[in-house]
C-alpha positions, -999 to 999 in steps of 0.1 A, spaced: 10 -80 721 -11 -55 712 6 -23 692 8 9 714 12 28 682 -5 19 649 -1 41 612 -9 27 580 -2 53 550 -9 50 511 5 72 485 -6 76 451 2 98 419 -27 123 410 -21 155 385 14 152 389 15 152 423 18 126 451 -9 125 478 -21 101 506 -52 78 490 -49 62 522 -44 73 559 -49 57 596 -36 61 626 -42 55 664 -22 54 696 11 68 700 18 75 664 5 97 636 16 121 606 20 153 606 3 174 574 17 164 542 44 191 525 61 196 491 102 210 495 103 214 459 86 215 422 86 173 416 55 162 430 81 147 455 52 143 490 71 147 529 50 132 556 73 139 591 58 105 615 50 119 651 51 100 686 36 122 708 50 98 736 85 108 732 102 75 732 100 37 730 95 15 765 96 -17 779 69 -40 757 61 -11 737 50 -22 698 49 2 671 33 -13 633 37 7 605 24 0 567 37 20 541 22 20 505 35 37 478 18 30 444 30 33 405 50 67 396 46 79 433 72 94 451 76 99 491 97 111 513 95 93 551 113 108 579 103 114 616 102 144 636 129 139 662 150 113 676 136 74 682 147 74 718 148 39 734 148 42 776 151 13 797 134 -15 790 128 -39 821 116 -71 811 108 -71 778 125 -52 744 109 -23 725 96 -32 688 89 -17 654 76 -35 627 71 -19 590 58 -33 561 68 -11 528 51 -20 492 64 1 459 45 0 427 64 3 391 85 34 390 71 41 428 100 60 449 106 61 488 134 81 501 132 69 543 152 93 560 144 91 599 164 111 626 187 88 648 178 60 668 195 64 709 194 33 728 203 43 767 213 24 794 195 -12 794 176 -7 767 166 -34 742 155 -28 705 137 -46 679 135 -30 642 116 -54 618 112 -39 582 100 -58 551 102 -42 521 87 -52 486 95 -39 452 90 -39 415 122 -38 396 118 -5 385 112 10 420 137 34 439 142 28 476 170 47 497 165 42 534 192 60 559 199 49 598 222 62 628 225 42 656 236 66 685 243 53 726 225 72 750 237 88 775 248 70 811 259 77 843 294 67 835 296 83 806 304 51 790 286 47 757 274 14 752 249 7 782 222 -9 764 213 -40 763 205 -48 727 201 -31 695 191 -55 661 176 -41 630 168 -60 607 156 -52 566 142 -78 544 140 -71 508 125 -84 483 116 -75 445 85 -92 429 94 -96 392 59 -96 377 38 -75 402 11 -99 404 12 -107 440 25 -144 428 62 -152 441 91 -125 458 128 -130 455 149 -121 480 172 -96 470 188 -88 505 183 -98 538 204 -70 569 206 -80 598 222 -54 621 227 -68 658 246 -50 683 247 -70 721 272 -49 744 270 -74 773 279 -104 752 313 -90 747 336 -62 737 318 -42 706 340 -15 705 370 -34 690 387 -51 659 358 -64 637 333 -46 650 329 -10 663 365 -5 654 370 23 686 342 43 672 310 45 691 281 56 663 269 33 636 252 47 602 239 28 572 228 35 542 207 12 518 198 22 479 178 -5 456 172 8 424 180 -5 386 209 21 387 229 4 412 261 -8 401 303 -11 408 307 30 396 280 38 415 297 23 447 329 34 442 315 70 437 297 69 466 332 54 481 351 82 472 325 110 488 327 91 522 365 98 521 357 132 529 349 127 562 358 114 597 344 83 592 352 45 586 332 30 557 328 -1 533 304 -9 507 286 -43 497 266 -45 468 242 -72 468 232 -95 435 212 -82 408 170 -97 407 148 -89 374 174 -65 367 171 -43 398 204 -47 427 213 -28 455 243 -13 479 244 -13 517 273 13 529 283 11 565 298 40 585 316 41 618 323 73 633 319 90 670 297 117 668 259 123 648 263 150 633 295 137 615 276 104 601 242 127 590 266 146 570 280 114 554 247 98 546 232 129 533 261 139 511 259 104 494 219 105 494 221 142 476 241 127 452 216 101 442 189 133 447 206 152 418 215 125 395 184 103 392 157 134 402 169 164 396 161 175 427 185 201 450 200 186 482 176 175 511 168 203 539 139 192 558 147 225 584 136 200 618 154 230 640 
């Protein structure tokens, strides 16, 4: 299958300051002009599809690159919106690579599956144990007819990550494998053990050297502040790098954004120095 939307992106660190060494695009995705929101050298690059939305068969690649000491900030310009999808699901595969000290903070607006829509999210990450990688998701139902909110047919995203230990392309090791799979017509998701009677999903993920129990309960203890149900799992520790995955539950976007970002700004303050994330869509 052919992609309908290819964009491979390389970032490097030059005076200071992160730029793109590396750019491509073609079909239904490309970048808009790179931006600074503050003093760090910190580069935003807001990923476009000029389609609007994901259909039927549709396969989107992307290949991120971020090299030593760089730092970027990924997020999209509006809403992944996933229609109907007769016949086949909707796909995006992305390949991430982060050099030594190299930072990606992936920050994308929601993902809306409508009615009978199936959805495919493949992401591979590799790392160096001294990279920084925090990487935020809403899952939102689309609107129906019925106003009931989970019409579509499939949503699974999936993030593999991995740390290499001595950066010289020789062997990974896995240091988490998420594997998010939501399948309304296979049975009740909105119940005990799963969707808990809420009907939005968010997710954080943070791999970084810094990652430990006080950092999860902290993070715990700012996601009591809100309307939410949460847990935390932190995963095992690789060439002394480890990660967290927090989960949210809640019934409305805005509610979860606020969640994710309070516990992202956090991490924004502490480890960068760098004032709370305002990347001013609207």
């Amino acid at each position: 299958m052919s992609p309908r939307g290819r964009l491979e992106l390389g970032i490097s660190l030059r005076g200071g300051r992160s730029i793109a060494s590396r750019q491509f695009h073609e079909g239904a995705l490309r970048v808009l002009r790179p931006h600074y929101l503050d003093d760090s050298g910190q580069v935003c690059y807001v990923v476009v599809n000029p389609g609007g939305a994901y259909l039927g068969a549709d396969l989107f690649v992307l290949d991120v690159e971020v090299e030593s000491g760089a730092d970027l900030l990924l997020t999209t310009q509006s809403a992944t919106k996933v229609y109907r999808t007769p016949g086949s699901f909707a796909e995006q595969r992305m390949t991430v690579r982060l050099g030594e000290g190299a930072r990606l903070e992936l920050m994308p607006d929601q993902l809306i599956a409508y009615r009978e829509a199936s959805y495919r999210q493949n992401s591979s990450f590799t790392l160096r144990p001294s990279s920084s990688l925090v990487m935020a998701e809403v899952v939102t139902p689309g609107w129906s007819p019925d106003g009931a909110a989970f019409r579509y047919e499939e949503v699974r995203l999936r993030n593999e990550i991995r740390v290499e230990p001595h950066g010289d392309g020789g062997t990974s090791e896995l240091l988490a494998l998420d594997n998010l799979l939501i399948r309304p017509p296979s049975g009740d998701v909105t119940g005990l053990g799963f969707m808990e009677g809420y009907s939005h999903l968010g997710s954080l993920v943070v791999v970084d050297a810094r990652v430990d129990q006080v950092l999860a309960d902290e993070l715990h203890l700012i996601t009591a502040g809100f309307d939410a149900l949460t847990g935390i799992s932190l995963t095992r520790a690789v060439a002394g790098t480890s990660g967290l995955v927090l989960r949210a539950l809640s019934n409305g976007t805005g509610e979860l954004n606020l969640l994710l970002s309070a516990c992202a700004n956090l991490l924004r303050e502490r480890w960068h120095g760098q004032g709370p994330l305002n990347l001013r869509k609207h």
